[in-house]
C-alpha positions as CSV (number, residue, x, y, z in Angstrom):
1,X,-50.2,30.6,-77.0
2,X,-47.7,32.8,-78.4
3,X,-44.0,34.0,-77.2
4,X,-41.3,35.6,-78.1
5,X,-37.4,33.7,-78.0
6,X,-34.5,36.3,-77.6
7,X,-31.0,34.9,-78.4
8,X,-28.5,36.9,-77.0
9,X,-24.8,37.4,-77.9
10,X,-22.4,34.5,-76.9
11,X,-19.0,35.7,-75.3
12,X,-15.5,35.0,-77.1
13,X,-12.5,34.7,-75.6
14,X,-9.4,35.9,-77.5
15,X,-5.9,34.5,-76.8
16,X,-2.7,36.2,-78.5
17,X,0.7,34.9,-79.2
18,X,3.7,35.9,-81.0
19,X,6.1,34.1,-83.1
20,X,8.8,35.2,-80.8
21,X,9.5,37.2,-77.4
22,X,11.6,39.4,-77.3
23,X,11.5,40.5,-80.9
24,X,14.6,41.3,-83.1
25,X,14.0,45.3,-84.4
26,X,13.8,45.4,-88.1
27,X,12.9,41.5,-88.2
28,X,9.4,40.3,-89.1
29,X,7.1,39.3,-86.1
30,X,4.2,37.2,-86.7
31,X,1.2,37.7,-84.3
32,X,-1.5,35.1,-83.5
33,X,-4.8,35.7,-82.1
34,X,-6.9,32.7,-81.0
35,X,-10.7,33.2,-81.5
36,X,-13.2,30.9,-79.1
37,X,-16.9,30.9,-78.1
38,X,-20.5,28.7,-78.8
39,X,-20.1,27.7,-82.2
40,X,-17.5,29.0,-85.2
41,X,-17.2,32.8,-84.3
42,X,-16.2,35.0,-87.2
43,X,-15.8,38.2,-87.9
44,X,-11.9,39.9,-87.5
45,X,-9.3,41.0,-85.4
46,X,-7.5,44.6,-85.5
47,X,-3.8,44.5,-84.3
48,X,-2.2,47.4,-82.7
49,X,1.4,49.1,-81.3
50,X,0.2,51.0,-78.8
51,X,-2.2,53.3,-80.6
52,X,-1.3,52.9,-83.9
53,X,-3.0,50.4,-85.9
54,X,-0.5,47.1,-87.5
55,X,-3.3,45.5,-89.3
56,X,-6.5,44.1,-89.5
57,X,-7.3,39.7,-90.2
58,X,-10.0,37.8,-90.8
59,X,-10.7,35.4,-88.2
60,X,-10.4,31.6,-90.3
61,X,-12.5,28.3,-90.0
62,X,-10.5,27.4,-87.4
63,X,-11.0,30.4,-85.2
64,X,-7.2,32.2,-85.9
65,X,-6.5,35.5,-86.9
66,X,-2.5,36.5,-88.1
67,X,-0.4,39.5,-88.2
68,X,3.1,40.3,-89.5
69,X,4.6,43.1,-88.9
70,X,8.3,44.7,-88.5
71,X,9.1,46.4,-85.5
72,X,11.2,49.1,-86.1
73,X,11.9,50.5,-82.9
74,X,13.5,48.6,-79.7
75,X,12.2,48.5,-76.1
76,X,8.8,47.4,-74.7
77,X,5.4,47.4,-76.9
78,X,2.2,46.5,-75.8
79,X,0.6,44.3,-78.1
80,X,-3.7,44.6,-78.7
81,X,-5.7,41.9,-80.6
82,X,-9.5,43.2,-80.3
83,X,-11.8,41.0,-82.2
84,X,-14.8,43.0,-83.4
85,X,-17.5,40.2,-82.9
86,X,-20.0,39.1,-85.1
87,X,-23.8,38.6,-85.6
88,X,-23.7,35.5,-83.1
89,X,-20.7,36.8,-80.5
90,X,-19.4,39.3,-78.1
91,X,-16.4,41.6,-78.5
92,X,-13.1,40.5,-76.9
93,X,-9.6,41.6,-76.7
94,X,-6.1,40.5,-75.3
95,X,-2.8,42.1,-74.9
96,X,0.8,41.4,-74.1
97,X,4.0,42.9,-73.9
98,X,6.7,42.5,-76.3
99,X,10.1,43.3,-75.7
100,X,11.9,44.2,-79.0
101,X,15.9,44.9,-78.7
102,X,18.4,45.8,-81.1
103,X,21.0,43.2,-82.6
104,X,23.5,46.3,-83.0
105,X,23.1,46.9,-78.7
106,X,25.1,43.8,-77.0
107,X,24.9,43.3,-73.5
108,X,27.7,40.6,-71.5
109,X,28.6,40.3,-67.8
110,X,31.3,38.1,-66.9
111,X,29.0,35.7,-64.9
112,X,25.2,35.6,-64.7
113,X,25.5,33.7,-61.4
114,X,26.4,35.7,-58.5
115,X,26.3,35.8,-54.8
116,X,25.2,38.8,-52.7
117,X,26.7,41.4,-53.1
118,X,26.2,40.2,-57.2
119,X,29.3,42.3,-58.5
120,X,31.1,41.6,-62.0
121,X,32.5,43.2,-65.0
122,X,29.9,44.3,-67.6
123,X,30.5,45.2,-71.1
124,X,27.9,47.5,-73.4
125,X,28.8,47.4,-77.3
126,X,27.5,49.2,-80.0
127,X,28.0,48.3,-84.2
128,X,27.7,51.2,-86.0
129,X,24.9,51.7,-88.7
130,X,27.8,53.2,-91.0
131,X,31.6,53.2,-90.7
132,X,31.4,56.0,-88.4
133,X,32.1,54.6,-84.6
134,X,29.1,54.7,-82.4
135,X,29.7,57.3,-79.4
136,X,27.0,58.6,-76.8
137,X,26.3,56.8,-73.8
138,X,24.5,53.8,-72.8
139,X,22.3,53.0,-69.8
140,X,22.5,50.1,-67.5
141,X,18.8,49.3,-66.5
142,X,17.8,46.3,-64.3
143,X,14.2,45.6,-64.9
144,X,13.1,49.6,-64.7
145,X,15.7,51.3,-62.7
146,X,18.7,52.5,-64.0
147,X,21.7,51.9,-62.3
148,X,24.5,53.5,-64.2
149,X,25.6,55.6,-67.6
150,X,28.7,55.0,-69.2
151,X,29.8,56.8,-72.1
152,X,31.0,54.7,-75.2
153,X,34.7,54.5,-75.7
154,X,36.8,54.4,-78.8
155,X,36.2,51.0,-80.3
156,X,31.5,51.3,-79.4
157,X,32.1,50.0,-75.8
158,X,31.4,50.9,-72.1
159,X,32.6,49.1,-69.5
160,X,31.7,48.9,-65.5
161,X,31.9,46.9,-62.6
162,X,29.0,46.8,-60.6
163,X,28.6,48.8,-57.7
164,X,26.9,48.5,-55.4
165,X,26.7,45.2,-55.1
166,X,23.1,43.4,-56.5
167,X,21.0,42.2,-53.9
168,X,19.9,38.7,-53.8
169,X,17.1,37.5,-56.5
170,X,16.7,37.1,-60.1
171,X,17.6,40.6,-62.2
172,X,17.0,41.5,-65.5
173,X,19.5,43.7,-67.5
174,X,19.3,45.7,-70.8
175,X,21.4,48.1,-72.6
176,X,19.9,51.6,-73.6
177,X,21.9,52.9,-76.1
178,X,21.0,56.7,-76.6
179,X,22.1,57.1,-80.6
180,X,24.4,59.8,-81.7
181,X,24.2,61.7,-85.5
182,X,25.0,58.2,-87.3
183,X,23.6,56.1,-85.2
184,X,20.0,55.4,-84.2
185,X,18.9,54.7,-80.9
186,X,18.5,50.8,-79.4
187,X,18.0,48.5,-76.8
188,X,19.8,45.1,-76.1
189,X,18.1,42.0,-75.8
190,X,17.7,41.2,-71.8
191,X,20.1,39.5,-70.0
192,X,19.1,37.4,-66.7
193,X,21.5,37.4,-63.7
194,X,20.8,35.2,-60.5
195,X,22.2,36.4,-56.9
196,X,22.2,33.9,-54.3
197,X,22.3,35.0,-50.9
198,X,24.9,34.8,-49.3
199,X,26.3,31.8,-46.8
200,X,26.3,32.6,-43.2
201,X,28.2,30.5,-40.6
202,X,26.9,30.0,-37.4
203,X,28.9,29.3,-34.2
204,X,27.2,28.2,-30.7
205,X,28.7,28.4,-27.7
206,X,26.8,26.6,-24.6
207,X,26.8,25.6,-21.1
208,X,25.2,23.8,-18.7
209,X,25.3,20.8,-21.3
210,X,24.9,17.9,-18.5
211,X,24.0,19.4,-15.0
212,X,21.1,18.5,-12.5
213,X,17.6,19.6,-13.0
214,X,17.3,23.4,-11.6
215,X,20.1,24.4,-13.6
216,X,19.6,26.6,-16.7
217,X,21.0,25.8,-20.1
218,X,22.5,28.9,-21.9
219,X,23.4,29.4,-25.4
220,X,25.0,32.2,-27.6
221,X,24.7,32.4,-31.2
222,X,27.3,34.0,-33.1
223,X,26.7,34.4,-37.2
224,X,29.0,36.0,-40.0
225,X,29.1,35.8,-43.6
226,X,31.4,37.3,-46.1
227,X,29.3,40.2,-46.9
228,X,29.4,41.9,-43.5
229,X,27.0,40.9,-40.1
230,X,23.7,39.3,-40.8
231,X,20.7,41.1,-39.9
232,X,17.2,39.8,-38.6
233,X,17.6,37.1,-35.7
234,X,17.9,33.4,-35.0
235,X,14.8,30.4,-33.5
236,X,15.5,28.3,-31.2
237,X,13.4,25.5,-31.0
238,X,13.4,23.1,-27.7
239,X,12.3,19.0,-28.5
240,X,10.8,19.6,-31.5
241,X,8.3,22.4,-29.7
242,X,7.2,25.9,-31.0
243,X,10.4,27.9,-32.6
244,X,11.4,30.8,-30.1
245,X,12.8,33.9,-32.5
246,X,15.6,36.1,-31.0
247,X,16.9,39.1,-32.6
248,X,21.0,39.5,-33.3
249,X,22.9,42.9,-32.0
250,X,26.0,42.9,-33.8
251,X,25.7,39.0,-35.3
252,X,25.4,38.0,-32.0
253,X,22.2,36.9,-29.9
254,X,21.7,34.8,-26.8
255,X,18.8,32.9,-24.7
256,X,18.4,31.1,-22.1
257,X,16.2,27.8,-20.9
258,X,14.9,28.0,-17.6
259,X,15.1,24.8,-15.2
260,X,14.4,22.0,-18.4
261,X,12.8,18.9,-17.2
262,X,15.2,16.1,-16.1
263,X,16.1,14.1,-19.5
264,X,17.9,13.8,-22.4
265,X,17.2,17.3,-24.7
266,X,18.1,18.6,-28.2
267,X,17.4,22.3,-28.9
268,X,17.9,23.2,-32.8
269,X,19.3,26.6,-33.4
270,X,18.3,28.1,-37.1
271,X,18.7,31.8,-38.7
272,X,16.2,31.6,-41.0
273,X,16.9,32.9,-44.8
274,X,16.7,36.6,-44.5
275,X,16.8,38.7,-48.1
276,X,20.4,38.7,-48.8
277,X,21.8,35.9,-45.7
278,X,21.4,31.9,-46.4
279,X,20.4,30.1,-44.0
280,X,22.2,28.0,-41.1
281,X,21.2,25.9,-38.7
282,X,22.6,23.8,-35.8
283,X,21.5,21.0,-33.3
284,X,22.7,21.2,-29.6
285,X,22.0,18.1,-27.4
286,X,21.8,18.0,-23.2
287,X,21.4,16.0,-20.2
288,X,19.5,17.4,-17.1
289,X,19.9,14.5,-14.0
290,X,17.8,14.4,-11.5
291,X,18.1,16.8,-8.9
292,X,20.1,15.2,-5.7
293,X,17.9,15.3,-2.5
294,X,18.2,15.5,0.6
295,X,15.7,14.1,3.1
296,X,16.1,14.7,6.7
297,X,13.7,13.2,9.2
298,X,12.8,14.6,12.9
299,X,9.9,12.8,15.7
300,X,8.2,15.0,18.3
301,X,9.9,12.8,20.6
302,X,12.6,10.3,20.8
303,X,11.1,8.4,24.1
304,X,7.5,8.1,24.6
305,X,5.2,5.8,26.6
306,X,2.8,3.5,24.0
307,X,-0.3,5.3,23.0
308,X,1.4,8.4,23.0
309,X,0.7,10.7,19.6
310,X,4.2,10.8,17.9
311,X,4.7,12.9,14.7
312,X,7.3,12.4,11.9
313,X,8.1,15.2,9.8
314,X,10.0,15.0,6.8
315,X,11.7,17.7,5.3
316,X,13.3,17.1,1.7
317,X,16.1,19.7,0.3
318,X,17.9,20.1,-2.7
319,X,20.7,22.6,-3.8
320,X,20.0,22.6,-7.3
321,X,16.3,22.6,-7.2
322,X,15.6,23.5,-3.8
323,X,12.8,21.7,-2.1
324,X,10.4,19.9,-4.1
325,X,7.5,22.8,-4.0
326,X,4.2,20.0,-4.2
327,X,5.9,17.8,-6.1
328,X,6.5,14.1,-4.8
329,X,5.4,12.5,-1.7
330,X,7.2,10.8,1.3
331,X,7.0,7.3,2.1
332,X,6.9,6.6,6.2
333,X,8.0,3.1,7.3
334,X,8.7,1.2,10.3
335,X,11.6,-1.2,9.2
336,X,10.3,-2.6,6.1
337,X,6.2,-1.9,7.2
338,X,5.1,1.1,5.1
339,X,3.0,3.1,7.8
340,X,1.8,6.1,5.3
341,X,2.5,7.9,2.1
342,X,1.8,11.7,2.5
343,X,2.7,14.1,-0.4
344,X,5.0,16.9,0.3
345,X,3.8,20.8,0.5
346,X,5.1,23.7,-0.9
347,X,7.7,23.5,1.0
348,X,9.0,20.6,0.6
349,X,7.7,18.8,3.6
350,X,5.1,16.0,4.6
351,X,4.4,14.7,8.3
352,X,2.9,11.5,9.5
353,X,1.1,11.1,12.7
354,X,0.4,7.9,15.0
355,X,-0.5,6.5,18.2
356,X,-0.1,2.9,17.4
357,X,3.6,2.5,17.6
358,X,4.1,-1.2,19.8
359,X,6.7,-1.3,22.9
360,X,10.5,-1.3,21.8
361,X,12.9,0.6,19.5
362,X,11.9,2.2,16.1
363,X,13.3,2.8,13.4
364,X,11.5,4.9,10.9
365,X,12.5,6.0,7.5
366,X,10.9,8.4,5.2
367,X,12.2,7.7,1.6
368,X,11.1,10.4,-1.0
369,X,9.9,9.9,-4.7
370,X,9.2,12.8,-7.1
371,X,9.1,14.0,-10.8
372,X,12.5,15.7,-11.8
373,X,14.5,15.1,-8.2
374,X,16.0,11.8,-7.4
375,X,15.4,9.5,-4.7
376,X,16.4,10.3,-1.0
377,X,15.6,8.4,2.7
378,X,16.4,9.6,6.2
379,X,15.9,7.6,9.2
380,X,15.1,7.9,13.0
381,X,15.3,5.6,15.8
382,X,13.0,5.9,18.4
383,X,12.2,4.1,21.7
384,X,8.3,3.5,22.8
385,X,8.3,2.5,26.9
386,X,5.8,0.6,28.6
């Protein structure tokens, strides 16, 4: 039987370097296209500036294909390799962008390291292509925005402070020089300049720090830096537990926790990093006691024949907390006998009923236990007749 085989075109992959980035203008540039795919591809590679055409190499054993060239003119180029393939291989292409400045365009600031607002002297230069003195003007650019242009003084320079201030981040200068009738126009090479935000202090001012449970704990958060108020807000974060964010008016912000469990606490206070403000955080620790009880105890009757149905009601009471709404229960005993433990209502009450109290005198407590409120007893004595 018969069949065709068709073998189709394997893909390349083209990878291109330079010998440096930026470029010096009127320096030679060496460009380096890396050739790979199934097996030895060959075939060329055609350079290009933009549209025009640098040159066109043969790709080697090896897979590489060079390039020299001279730029001639400063600023951003965008560099082509496109390899044309051959009998066994796909096209491909790559690109990059080379920055080429001028040696005659200097750039200097006074410090690259700043802190928001980034402000410092900065100094444009220009030397002359003749002995004529360079004049014109020259743009301050960070990344693609200009910020400024200065015109060039006597001696080639310009000189500025920056203003406004640079906002926090990494920023990337050059020099645009716009030429005059002796002078061609340039670029500078770049010049990198770090602002770190600025350093905020935080000051907390809090209450309530050791007080019994029902009380609220209250905080306010005060924050300022040395570049005017910080904006955003501030978390607050309660025993390690999900971070609460609350925004500032004027620097200042405020919360409040609501009845926190008896214990030992720690709430951490943070403003977060926010553009052009560092970040700042504090740790605030408190106690909340047990809420004091009180436990008061009255019987349907104080003298009653034996067999009669007697009822005890408890009712317990706070004044930080209030009365324990379900929580605890109340402990009924005849001297040291416990007759009945009966959990309190919403109200903070329980009652306990019996029939079965003996001949004599009685004297029954009711001692309260619950989560968050401390301890309490109150007592009655009684009298059961014949």
């Amino acid at each position: 039987v018969n069949g065709t085989l068709t073998i189709q075109q394997a893909a390349s992959t083209v990878a291109l370097a330079t010998s440096s980035n930026p470029a010096a203008q009127g320096k030679t540039e060496t460009l380096t296209a890396t050739v790979t795919g199934a097996g030895q591809p060959g075939g060329s590679v055609a350079f290009s500036a933009g549209s025009s055409v640098l040159c066109t190499a043969a790709v080697s054993s090896s897979g590489v294909a060079t390039c020299s060239f001279v730029p001639t003119t400063s600023g951003n180029e965008v560099i082509t390799a496109q390899y044309g393939g051959d009998t066994n291989h796909l096209t491909g292409s790559a690109s990059l962008t080379l920055g080429v400045y001028d040696a005659a365009v200097t750039l200097q600031f006074a410090s690259t390291q700043l802190t928001y607002p980034g402000a410092t002297n900065v100094t444009a230069c220009v030397t002359g292509a003749t002995m004529a003195t360079p004049t014109g003007t020259v743009q301050i650019v960070d990344g693609v925005a200009s910020l400024t242009t200065l015109s060039l003084q006597g001696n080639g320079c310009a000189y500025w402070y920056i203003s406004p201030g640079l906002a926090a981040g990494t920023h990337t200068f050059t020099a645009v020089y716009s030429g005059d009738g002796n002078n061609p126009a340039g670029t500078s090479a770049q010049t990198t300049v770090n602002v770190t935000p600025v350093p905020v202090t935080m000051g907390v001012s809090c209450w309530n720090g050791s007080s019994p449970y029902g009380s609220n704990y209250q905080c306010t958060v005060n924050v300022s830096s040395n570049a005017g108020t910080p904006q955003g807000g501030i978390n607050y974060s309660l025993d390690g537990g999900a971070a609460v964010s609350v925004p500032l008016s004027g620097g200042s912000a405020g919360f409040t926790l609501t009845k926190p469990v008896a214990g030992s606490h720690t709430v951490v206070i943070s403003y977060p990093p926010q553009t052009n403000y560092g970040a700042a955080t504090q740790t605030q620790s408190f106690t909340m006691t047990a809420a004091p009880v009180n436990v008061s105890l009255t019987p349907s009757s104080w003298y009653a024949s034996a067999g009669t149905s007697l009822t005890f009601a408890a009712a317990v009471t706070s004044w930080s907390a209030g009365p324990p709404a379900g929580v605890g229960s109340v402990s009924f005993y005849d001297g040291s006998t416990l007759l009945a433990t009966i959990a309190v209502d919403s109200n903070g009450r329980a009652a306990y009923t019996t029939s079965s109290l003996t001949v004599g005198s009685h004297t029954i407590t009711a001692t309260y236990n619950g989560a968050n409120y401390a301890s309490g007893s109150g007592s009655a004595t009684i009298t059961v007749a014949q």
